[in-house]
Backbone as CSV, one residue per row, in Angstrom:
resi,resn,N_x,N_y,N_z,CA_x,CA_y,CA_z,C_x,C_y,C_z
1,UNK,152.806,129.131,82.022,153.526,128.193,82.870,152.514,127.566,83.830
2,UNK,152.448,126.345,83.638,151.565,125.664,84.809,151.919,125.515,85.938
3,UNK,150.816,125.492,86.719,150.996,125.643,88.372,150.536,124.344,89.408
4,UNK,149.996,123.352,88.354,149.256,121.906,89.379,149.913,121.590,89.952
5,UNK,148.837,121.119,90.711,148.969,120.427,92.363,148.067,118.949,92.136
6,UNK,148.719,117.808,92.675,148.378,116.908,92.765,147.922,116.440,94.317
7,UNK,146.687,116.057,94.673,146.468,115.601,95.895,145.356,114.290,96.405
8,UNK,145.846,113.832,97.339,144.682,112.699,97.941,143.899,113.183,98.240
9,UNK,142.776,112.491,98.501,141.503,112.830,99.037,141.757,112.560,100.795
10,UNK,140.988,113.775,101.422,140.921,113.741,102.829,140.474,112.718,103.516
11,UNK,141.002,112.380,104.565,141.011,110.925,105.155,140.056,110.403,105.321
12,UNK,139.078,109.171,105.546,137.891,108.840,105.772,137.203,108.849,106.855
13,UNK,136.402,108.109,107.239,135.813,107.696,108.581,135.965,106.438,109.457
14,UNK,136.645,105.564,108.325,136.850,104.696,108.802,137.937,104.109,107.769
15,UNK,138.880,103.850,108.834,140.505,103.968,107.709,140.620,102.441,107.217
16,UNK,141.008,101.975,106.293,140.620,101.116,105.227,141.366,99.617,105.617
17,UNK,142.477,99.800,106.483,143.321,98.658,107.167,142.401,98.230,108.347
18,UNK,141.374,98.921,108.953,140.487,98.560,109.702,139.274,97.928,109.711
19,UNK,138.930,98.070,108.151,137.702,97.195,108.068,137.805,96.006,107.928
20,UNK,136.530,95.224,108.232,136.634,93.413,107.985,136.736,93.368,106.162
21,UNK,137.078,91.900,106.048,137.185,91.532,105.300,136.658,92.074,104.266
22,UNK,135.000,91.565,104.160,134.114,91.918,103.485,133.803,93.340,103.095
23,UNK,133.756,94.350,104.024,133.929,95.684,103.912,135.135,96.057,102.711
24,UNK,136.330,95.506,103.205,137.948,95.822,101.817,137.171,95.505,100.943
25,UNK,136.435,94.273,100.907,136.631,93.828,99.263,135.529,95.093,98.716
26,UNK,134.178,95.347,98.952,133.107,96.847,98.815,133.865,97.672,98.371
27,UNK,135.070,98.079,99.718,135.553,99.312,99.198,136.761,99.419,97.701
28,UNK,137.166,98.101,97.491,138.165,97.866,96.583,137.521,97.964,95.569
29,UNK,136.214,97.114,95.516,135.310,96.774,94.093,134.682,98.111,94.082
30,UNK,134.823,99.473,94.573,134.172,100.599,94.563,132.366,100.222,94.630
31,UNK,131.885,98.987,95.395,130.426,98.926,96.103,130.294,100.080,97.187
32,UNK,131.348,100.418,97.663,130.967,101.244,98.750,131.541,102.606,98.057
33,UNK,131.466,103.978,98.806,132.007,104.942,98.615,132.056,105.861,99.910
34,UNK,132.655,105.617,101.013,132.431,106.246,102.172,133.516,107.482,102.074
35,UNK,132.369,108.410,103.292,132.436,109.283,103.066,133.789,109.874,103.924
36,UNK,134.032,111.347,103.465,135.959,111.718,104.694,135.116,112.216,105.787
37,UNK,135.979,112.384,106.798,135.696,112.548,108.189,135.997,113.981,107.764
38,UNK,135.285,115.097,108.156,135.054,116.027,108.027,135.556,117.298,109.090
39,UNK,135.567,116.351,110.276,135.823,117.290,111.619,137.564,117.089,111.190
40,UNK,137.764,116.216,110.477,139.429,115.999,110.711,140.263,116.365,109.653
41,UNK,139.115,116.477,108.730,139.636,117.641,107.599,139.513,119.450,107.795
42,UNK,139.385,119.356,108.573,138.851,120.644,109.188,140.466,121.253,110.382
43,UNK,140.513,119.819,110.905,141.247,119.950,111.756,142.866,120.452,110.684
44,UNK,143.049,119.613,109.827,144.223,119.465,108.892,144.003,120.274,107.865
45,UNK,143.336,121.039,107.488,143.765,121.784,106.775,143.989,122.949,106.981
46,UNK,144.730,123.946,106.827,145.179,125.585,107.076,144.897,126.459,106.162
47,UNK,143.189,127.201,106.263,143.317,127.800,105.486,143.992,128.749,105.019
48,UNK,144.927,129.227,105.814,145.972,130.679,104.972,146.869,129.877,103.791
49,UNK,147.362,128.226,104.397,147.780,127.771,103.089,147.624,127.805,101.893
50,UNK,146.029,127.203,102.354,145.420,126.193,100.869,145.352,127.556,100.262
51,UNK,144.725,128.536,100.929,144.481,130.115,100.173,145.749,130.614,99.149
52,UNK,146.686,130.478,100.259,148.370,130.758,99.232,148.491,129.667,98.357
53,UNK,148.189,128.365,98.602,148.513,127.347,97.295,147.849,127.889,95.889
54,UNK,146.659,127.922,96.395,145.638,127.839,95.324,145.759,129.453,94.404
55,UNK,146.507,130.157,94.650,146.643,131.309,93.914,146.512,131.517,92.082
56,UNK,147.234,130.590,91.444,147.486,130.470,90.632,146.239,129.393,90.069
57,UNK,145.954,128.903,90.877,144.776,127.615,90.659,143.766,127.729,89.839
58,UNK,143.302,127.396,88.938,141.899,128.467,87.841,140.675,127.079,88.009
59,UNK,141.136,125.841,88.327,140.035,124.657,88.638,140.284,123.578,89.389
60,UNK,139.324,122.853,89.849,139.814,121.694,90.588,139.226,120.464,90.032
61,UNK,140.067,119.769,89.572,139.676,118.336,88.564,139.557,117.271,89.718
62,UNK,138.352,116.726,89.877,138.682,115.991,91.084,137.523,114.394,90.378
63,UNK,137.972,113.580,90.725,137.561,112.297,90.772,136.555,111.860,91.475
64,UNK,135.368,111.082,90.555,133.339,111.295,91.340,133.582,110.563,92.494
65,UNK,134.872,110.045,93.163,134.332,109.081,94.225,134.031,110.177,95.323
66,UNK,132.728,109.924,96.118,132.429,110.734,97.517,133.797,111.164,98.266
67,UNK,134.813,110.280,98.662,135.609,111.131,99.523,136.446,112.481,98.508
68,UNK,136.428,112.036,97.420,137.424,113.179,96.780,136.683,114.508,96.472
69,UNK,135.414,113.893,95.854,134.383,115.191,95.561,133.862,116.276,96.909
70,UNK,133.687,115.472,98.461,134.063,116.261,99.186,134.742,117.129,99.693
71,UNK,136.095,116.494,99.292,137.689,117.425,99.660,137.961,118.657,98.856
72,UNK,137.351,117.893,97.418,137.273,119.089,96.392,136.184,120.460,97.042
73,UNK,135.158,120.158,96.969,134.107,120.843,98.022,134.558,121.723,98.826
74,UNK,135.195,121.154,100.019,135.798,121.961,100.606,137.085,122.964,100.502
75,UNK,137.647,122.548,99.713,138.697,123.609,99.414,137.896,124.756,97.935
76,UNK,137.029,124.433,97.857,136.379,124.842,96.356,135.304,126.166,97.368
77,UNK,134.985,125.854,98.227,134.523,126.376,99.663,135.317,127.730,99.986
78,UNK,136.467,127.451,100.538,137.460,128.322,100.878,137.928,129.069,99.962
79,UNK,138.079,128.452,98.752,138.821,129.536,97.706,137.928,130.004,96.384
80,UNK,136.487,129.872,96.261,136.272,129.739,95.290,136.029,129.128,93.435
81,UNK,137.430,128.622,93.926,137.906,127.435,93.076,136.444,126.924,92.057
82,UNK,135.969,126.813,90.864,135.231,125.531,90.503,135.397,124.399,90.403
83,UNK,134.878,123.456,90.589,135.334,121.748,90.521,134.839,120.882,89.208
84,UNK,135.769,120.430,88.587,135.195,119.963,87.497,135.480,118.361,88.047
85,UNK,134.767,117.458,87.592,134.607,115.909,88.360,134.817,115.831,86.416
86,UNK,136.041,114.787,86.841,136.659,113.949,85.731,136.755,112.344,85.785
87,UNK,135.840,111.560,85.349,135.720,110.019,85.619,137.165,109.348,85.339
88,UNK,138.145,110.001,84.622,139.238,108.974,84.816,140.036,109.447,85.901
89,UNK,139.990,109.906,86.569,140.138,110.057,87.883,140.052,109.522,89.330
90,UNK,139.195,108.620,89.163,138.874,107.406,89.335,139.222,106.257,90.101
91,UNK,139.241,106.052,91.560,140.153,105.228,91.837,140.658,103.692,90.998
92,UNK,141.708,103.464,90.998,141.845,102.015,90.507,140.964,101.236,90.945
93,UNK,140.003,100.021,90.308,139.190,99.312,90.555,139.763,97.750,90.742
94,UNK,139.952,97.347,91.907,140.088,96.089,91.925,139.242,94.935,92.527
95,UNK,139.473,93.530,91.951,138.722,92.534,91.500,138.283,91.731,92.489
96,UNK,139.431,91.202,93.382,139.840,90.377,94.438,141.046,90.608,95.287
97,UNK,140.641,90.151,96.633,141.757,90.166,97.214,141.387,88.744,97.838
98,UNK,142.307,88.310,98.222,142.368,86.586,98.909,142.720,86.605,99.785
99,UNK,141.979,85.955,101.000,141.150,86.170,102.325,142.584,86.056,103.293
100,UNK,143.510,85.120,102.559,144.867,84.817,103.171,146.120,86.454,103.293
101,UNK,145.891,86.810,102.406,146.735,88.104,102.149,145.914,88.897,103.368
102,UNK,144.565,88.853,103.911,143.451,90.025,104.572,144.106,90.072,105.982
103,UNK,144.269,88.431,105.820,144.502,87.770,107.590,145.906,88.434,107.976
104,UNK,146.934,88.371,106.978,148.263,88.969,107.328,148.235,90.255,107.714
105,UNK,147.325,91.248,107.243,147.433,92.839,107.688,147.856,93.955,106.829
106,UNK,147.965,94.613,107.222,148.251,96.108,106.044,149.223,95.768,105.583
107,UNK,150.665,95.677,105.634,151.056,95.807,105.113,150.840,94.755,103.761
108,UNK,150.384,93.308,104.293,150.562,92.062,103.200,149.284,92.660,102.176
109,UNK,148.439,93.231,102.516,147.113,93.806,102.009,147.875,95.187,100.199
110,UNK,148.675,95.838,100.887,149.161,97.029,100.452,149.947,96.367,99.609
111,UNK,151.110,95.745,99.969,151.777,94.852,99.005,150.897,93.875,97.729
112,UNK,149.816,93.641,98.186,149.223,92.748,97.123,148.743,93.683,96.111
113,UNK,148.003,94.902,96.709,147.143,95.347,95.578,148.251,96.627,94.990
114,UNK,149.203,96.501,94.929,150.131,97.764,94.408,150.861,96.592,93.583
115,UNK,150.868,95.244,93.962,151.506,94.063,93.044,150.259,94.539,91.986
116,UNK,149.344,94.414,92.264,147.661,94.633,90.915,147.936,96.221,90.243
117,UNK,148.125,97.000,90.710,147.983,98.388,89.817,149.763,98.476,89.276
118,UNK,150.548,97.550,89.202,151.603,97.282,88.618,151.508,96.648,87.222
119,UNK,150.262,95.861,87.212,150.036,95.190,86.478,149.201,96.082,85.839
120,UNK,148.531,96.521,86.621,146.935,97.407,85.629,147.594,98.447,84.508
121,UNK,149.009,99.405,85.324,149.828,100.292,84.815,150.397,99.813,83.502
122,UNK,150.354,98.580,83.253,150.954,98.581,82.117,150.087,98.370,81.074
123,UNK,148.592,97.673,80.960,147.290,97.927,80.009,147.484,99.057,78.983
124,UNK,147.446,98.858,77.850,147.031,100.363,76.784,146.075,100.939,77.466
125,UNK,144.724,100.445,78.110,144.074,101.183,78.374,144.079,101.931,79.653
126,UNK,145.125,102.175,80.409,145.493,102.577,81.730,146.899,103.528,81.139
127,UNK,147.556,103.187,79.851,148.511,103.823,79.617,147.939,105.683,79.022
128,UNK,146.564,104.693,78.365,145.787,106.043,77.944,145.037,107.192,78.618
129,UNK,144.532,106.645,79.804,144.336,107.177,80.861,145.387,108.186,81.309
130,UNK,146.158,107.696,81.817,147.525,108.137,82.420,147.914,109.641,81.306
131,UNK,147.726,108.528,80.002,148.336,110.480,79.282,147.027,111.120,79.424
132,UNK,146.060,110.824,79.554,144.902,111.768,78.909,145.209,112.613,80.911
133,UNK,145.234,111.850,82.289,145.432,112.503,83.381,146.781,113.823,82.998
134,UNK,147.704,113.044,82.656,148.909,114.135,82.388,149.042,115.385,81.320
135,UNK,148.159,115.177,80.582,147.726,116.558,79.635,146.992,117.350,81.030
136,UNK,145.504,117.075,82.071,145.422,117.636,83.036,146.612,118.529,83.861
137,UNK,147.616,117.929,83.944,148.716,118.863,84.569,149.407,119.927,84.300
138,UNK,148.996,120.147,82.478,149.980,121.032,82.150,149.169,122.355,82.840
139,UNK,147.955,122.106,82.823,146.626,123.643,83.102,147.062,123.642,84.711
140,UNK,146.610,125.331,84.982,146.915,126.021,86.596,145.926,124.834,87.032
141,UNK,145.789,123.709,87.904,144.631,122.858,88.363,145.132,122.531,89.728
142,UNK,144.288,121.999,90.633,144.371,121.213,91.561,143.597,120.185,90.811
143,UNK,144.054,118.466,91.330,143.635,117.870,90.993,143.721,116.525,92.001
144,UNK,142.816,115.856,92.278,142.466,115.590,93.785,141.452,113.930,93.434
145,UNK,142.654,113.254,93.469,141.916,111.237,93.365,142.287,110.787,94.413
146,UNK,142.598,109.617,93.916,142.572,108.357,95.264,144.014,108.048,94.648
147,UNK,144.106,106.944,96.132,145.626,106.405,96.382,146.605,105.801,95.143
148,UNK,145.683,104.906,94.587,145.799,103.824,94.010,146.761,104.972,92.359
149,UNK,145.383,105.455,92.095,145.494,105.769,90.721,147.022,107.386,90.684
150,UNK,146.897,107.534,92.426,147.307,108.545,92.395,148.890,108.038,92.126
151,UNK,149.600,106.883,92.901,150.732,106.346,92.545,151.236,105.841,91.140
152,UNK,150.375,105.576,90.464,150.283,105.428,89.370,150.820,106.933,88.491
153,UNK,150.106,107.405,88.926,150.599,109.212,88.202,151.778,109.584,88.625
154,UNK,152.077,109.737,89.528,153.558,109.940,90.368,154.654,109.074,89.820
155,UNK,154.253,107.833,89.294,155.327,106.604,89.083,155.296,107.650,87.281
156,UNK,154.537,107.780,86.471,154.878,108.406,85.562,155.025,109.826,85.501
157,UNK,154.556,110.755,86.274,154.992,111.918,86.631,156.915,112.392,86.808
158,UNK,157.012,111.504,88.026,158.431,111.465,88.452,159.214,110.730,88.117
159,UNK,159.057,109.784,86.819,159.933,108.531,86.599,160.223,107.647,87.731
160,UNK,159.152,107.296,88.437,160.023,106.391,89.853,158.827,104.648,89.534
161,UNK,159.678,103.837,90.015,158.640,102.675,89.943,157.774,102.642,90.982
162,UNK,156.229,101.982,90.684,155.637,102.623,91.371,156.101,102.075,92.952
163,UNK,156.681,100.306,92.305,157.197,99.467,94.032,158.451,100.464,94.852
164,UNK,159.064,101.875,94.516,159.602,102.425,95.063,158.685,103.122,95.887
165,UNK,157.722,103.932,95.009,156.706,104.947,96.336,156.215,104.374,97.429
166,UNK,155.858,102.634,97.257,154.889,102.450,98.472,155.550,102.271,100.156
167,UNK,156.732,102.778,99.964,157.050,102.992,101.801,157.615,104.452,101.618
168,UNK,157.344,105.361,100.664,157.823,106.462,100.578,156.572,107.549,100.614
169,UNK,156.446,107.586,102.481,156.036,108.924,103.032,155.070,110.176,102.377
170,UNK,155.958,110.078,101.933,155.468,111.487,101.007,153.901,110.532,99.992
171,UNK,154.044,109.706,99.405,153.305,109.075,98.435,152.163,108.216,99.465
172,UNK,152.217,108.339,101.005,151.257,107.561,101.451,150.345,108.717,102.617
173,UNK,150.550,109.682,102.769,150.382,110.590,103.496,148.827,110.971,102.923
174,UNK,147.709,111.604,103.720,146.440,112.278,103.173,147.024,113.505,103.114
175,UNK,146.535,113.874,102.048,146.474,115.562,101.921,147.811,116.030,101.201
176,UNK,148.765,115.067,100.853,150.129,115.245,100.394,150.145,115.112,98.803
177,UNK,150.360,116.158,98.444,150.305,116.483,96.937,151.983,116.977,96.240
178,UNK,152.118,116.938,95.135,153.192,117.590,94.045,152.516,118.849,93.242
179,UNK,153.825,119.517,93.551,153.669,120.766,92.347,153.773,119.779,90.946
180,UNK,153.464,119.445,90.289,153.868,118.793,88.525,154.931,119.994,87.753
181,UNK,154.833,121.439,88.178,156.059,121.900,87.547,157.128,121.472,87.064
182,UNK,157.895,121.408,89.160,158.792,120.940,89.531,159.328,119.763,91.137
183,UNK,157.837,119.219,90.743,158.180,117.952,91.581,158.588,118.330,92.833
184,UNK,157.940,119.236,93.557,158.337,119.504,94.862,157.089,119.210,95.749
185,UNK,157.235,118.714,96.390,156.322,118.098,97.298,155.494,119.239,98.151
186,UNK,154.130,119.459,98.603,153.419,119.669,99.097,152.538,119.589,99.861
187,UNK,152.354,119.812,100.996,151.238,119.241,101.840,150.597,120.554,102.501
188,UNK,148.809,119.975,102.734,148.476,120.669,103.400,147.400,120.168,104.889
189,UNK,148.962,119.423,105.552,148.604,118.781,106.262,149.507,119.897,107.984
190,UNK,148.759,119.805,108.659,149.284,121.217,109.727,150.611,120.455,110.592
């Protein structure tokens, strides 16, 4: 019986509705890869939790971008855990964003590029992805990406569209993961 856990990567250093222009587009086109704030992952996580989560846990599949491979790190730290880095894991890679959508703000920003991984979600080659991620779930794993790709899994995980998750809490939170068992939500946020 499998035991995965699905989770974001620990928060950054500099939170992503805050950067200029030019900076989004780096971090969207994956030019950049900055790194998580460390004192504040420190702060948020509990180790007696993650210790009780991870019981059943036998690896941690985590995605090469720097903030995730850190988070992995650190809980791989605390529990022993090994980390296996899986490239489709991967945050979603996007192309453009238009300078008009930047000027409006997070939310018009969030709305545009979840309009793009709506679109990406439906590609054969994103559909293949997606199963080859969801065979990952059946094994005891933690498994630990980014936002983008992570809604994407959840929208086929839980049957939900993905334009339902994006004001739904649970799906925008750092550190907020699913059992894949039974779809019960998790966090190991204090």
């Amino acid at each position: 019986m499998s035991a995965s856990i699905i989770i974001r990567h620990a928060e950054t250093k500099n939170k992503w509705d805050e950067l200029s222009y030019s900076a989004l587009l780096k971090l969207i086109r994956q030019e950049i890869d900055p790194p998580i704030d460390t004192s504040m992952l420190i702060k948020q996580i509990d180790d007696k939790q993650v210790l009780n989560l991870m019981k059943k846990i036998k690896v941690i599949y985590v995605s090469p971008l720097k903030r995730a491979l850190q988070t992995a790190e650190y809980i791989s730290a605390k529990t022993g855990i090994p980390i296996k880095i899986i490239p489709e894991l991967r945050e979603v890679r996007f192309n453009a964003l238009p300078l008009c959508v930047h000027k409006k703000g997070k939310e018009a920003i969030r709305d545009f590029l979840i309009g793009q991984i709506i679109k990406k979600s439906e590609k054969k080659s994103m559909k293949r992805r997606v199963n080859y991620l969801i065979e990952l779930t059946k094994e005891e794993a933690l498994i630990i990406t980014n936002s983008f790709l992570m809604r994407i899994l959840f929208s086929e995980l839980f049957r939900k569209k993905i334009s339902q998750l994006r004001r739904d809490r649970r799906f925008t939170n750092y550190l907020t993961g699913f059992d894949c068992k039974n779809g019960k939500q998790l966090t190991f946020m204090m």
